[in-house]
N, C-alpha and C positions, 0 to 999 in steps of 0.2 A: 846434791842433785839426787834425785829420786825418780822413780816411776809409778805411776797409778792409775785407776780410770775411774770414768763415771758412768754411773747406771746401776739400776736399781736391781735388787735382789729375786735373782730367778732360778728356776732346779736345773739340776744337770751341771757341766762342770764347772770349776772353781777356781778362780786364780786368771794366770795367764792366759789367751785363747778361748777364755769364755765368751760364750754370744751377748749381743745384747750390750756390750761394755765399750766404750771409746777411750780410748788409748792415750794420755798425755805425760810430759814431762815436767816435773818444778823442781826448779832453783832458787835457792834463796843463799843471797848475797846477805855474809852475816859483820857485827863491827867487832871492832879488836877484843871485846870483853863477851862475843860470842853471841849480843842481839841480833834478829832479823834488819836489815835495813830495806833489803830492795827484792823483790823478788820476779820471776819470769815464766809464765806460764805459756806451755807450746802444746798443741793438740798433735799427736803424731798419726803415719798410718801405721805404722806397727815397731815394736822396737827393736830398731834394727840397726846399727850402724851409720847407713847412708841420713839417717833421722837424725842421730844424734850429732855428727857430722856437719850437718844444715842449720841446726838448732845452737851450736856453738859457733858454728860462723858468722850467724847473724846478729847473736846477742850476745854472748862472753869476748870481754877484752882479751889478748894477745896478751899470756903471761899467766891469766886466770889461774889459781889452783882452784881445782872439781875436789870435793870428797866424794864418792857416790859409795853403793855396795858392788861387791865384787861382780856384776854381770858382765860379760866380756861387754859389750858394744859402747858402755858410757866409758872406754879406754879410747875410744874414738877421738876425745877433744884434742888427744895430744896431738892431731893431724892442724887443728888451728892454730897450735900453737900454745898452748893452755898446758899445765902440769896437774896428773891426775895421782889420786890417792883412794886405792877401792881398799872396802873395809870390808869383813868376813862378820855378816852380822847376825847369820840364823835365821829360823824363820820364828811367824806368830808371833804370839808378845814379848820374846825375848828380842825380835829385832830392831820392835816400833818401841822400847827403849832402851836402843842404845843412845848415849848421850850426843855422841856427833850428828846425830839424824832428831837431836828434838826440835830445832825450828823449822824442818820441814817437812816433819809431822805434825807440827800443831799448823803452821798454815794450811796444810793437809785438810785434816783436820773442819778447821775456820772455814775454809772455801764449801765443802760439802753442808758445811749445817746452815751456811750461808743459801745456799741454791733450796734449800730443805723449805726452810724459812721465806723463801723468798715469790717461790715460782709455783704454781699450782703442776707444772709438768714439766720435766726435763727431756729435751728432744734435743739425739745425736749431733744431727747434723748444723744446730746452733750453741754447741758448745764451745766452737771457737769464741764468738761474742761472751758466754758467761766468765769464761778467762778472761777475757780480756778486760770487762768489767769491773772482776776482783782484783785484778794487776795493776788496775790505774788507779782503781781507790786506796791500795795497798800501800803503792811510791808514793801516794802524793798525801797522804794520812799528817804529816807532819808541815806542811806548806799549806794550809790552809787559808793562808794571808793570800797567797797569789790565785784563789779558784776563782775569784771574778774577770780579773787580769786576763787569764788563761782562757777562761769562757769567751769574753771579747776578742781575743786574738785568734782562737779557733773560728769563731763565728764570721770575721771578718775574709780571715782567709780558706774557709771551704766553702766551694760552690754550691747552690742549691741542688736538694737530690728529693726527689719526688719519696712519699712514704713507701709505695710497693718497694724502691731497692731499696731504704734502709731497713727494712725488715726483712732483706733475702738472708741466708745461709752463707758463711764466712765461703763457702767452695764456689761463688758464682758459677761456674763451670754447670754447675748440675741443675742448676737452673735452664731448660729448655727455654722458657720464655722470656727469661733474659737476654739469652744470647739471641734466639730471634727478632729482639727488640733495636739490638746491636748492628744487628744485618740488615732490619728496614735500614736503620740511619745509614748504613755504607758507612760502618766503622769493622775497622780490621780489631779481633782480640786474641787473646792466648792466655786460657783459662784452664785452671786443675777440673778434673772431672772425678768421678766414682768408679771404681771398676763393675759395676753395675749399671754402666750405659751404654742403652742398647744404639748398635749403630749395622748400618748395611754395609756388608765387606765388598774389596775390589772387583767389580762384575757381577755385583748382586742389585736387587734394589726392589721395594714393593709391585703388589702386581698393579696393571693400571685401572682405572674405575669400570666398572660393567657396561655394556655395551646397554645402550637404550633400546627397551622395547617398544618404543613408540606412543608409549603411555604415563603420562604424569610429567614431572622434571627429570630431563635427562642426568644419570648417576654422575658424580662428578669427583668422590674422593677415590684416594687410595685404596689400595684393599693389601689383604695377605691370606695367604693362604699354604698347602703344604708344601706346596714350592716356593715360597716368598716370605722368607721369616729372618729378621736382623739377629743378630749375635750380641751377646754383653762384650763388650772392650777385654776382660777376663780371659773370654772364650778366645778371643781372637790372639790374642798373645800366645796362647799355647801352641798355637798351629803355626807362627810364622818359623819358616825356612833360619838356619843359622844365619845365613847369606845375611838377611833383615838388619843384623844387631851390629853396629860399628861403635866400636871404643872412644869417646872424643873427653879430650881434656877441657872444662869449662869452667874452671876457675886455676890462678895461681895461689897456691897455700903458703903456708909461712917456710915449711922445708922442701915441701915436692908440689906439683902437679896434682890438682885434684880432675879425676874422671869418673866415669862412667858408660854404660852401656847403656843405647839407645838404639831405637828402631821407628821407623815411619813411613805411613802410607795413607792413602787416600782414602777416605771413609764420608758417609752419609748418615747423620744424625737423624737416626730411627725411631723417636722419642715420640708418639701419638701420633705419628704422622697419617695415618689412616684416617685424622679426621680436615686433612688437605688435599688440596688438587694436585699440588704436583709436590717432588722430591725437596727436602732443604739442598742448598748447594755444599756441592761436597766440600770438605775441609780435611785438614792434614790431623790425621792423629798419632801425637809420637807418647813412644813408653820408655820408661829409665827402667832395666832392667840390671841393677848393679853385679857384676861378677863375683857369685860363690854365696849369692844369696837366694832363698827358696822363692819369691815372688817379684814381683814386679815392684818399686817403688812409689812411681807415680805417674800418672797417665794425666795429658794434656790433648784438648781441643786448638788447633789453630787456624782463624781465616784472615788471610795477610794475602793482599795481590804481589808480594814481594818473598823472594825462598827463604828460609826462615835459615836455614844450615845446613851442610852438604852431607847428609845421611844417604844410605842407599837406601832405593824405594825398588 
C-alpha cells in the first residue's frame, strides 16, 4: 500500500501538501511468487488516519497483511483487523526501488501514463471515476471471457440515468444542481460535500430582492451585500462552540468500537443563490471532526424529513 497523487507540475512546494495535487491511496494485492493480481484505488481527503481507516474497512479482508512505508497513519489497518508491516524505505530513488514497493510503483506508474495518454485534461474533482476506470480494467485484464456476460448483466440491472448525471463528479454533494434537481422530485439525500461550500449559517441568510421602483419588472432575486454574505462549510467549523462536537460510535470493529467526533446544525445552501427568488430550504450539515487530528474529515449535506442521529444542535 502506498500513497500518491495526481496533478500536474507546478512551482512552489513539493511533495506533501502541495496545491493543485489530489490525494489517493493504492493497494495492490500481489500472488505467492510476488505478481500484481488485484488492485484498489481510493481517492482520499488527506492522509490521515480516519482515511485509511475507511479505506480498509471497506476493501481489505479481515486478516489482510498491509506492507506500506513507515508513515504512522497506514498503522491504522490494524483497527480492521488487518496485520501491518511498515518498511523504512528513504526517500527519492532509493525508495521507488525498494523491491517490496515494485508492483505499486509500477501500477503507479501504469495509471499516470495511462491518464497522460488518455485525456486531453485531467480535472480534480473527476478523479475518483479515472481510478475507478483503471481498477476495473485492471481486476478484470484476465477474465476477458466473461466482458459480454458482464456487460448484459450490468445493463440489465441498472436503471436508466440521464447523460448530465453520469458525467457529474464522483462527490455529487458538490453538485448544486444536482441536489436541487433531488429536492424538486421530494427525494430526501445525504451527500459528501467540499469544504469549499458556501452555505448561510444559523440566523443568517441573503438580503431580499430590491424593492420596485415602479418602473420596468419588479426585482425578484436575491441579493448580498456587506451585511449578507454565506461562509464556506470550512469557515464555519472553526467557529462552532465545543458544546457542537459529540463523540458517537458508528461502526463495530473487529477488537473495539470504531468512533468519531461529529457536529450538526442547520445551514442554507448558498451556492448562486442570488440568481433566485427565495432561499434553498434549509438542511442539516454535519462534520466528522476526528479527535487529535488538525482538520475536519468530512463534511455532509442532509435533507431527510426524518432526524438523521441524536447529535447536539
Amino acid at each position: 500500500m502506498d500513497d500518491a497523487y495526481i496533478g500536474g507540475a507546478r512551482s512552489g512546494k513539493c511533495g506533501r501538501g502541495a496545491a493543485g495535487k489530489t490525494p489517493f491511496v493504492a493497494a495492490v494485492a500481489v500472488t505467492s511468487d510476488g505478481k500484481p493480481d488485484q488492485i484498489i484505488l481510493r481517492r482520499v481527503v488527506g492522509f490521515r488516519k480516519t482515511a485509511i481507516v475507511k479505506l480498509a474497512d471497506a476493501a481489505l479482508a479481515p486478516g489482510a497483511s498491509v506492507v506500506s512505508d513507515a508513515l504512522a497513519y497506514f498503522a491504522a489497518v490494524t483497527g480492521t483487523g488487518c496485520t501491518h508491516a511498515p518498511v523504512k524505505t528513504g526517500s527519492g530513488a532509493k525508495a521507488a526501488k525498494n523491491p517490496r514497493f515494485k508492483s505499486v510503483n509500477t501500477v503507479l506508474g501504469n495509471i499516470k501514463a495511462a491518464m497522460v495518454g488518455t485525456y486531453r485534461a485531467v480535472r480534480a474533482k473527476h478523479v475518483p471515476r479515472y481510478l475507478a476506470e483503471f481498477e476495473y480494467r485492471f481486476n478484470r485484464r484476465c477474465r476477458l471471457e466473461t466482458m459480454i456476460d458482464w456487460l448484459a448483466y450490468l445493463s440489465l440491472k441498472t436503471l436508466p440515468m440521464p447523460y448530465r448525471l453520469l458525467k457529474l463528479a464522483d462527490v455529487y454533494g458538490a453538485d448544486t444542481g444536482f441536489r436541487d434537481a433531488l429536492t424538486e422530485l421530494g427525494l430526501s439525500y445525504a451527500m459528501g460535500i467540499d469544504s469549499g461550500a458556501s452555505v448561510w449559517a444559523p440566523g443568517t441568510g441573503p438580503a431580499p430582492p430590491k424593492e420596485w421602483s415602479g418602473k420596468g419588472r419588479p426585482p425578484a432575486r436575491l441579493r448580498r451585500d456587506e451585511d449578507h454574505q454565506p461562509v464556506t462549510v470550512k469557515a464555519l467549523e472553526l467557529i462552532l462552540k465545543e458544546t457542537h462536537w459529540q463523540t458517537i460510535n458508528w461502526r463495530e470493529g473487529v477488537d473495539k468500537a470504531m468512533k468519531s467526533r461529529f457536529a450538526r446544525l442547520p445551514v442554507h445552501p448558498a451556492d448562486k443563490d442570488y440568481r433566485l427568488a427565495k432561499p434553498r430550504p434549509e438542511e442539516w450539515l454535519v462534520i466528522e471532526w476526528p479527535e487529535g487530528e488538525d482538520e475536519p474529515a468530512q463534511y455532509w449535506l442532509y435533507l431527510c424529513s426524518i432526524p438523521i442521529f441524536p447529535l447536539r444542535t
